[in-house]
C-alpha positions in Angstrom: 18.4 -38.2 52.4 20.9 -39.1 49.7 17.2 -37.4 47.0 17.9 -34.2 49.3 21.4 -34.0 48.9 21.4 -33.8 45.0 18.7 -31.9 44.5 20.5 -29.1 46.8 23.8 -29.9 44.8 21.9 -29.1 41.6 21.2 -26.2 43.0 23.9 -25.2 44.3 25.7 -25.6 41.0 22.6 -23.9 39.1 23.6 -21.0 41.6 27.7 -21.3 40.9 27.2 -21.2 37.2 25.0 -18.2 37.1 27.2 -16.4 39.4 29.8 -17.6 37.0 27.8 -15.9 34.1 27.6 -12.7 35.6 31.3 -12.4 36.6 32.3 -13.5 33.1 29.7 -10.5 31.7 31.1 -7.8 34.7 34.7 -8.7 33.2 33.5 -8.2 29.4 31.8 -5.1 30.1 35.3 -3.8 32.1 37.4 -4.5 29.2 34.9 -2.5 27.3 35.2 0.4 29.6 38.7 0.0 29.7 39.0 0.1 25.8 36.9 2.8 25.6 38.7 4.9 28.3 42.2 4.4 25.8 40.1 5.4 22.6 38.7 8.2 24.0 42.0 9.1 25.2 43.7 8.5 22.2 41.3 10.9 20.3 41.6 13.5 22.9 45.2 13.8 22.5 45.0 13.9 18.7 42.5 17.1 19.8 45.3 18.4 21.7 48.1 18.0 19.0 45.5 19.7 16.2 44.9 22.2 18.2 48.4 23.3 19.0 49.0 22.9 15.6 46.5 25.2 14.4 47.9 27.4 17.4 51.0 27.7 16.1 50.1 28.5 12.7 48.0 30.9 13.7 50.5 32.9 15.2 
């Protein structure tokens, strides 16, 4: 019946918008993880430069 027909639409669209949600939070959370990564990165290199700094005044 035409009654079944939207009630399984609503759902079906309840469904699509939560799955919509979670993709939108998945893609968030990667950027994160991807900014992170280049921060982290970042600072590591600075490490890197320090310490071959103090190197060479050490020497």
């Amino acid at each position: 019946t035409d009654e079944e027909l939207i009630e399984w639409q609503t759902k079906f669209q309840e469904r699509i918008a939560l799955l919509q949600s979670k993709i939108s939070k998945l893609e968030r959370d990667a950027q994160d993880a991807t900014t992170m990564s280049s921060f982290h990165s970042k600072d590591i290199n600075d490490y890197i430069r320090e310490a071959g700094k103090l190197q060479a005044e050490a020497e």
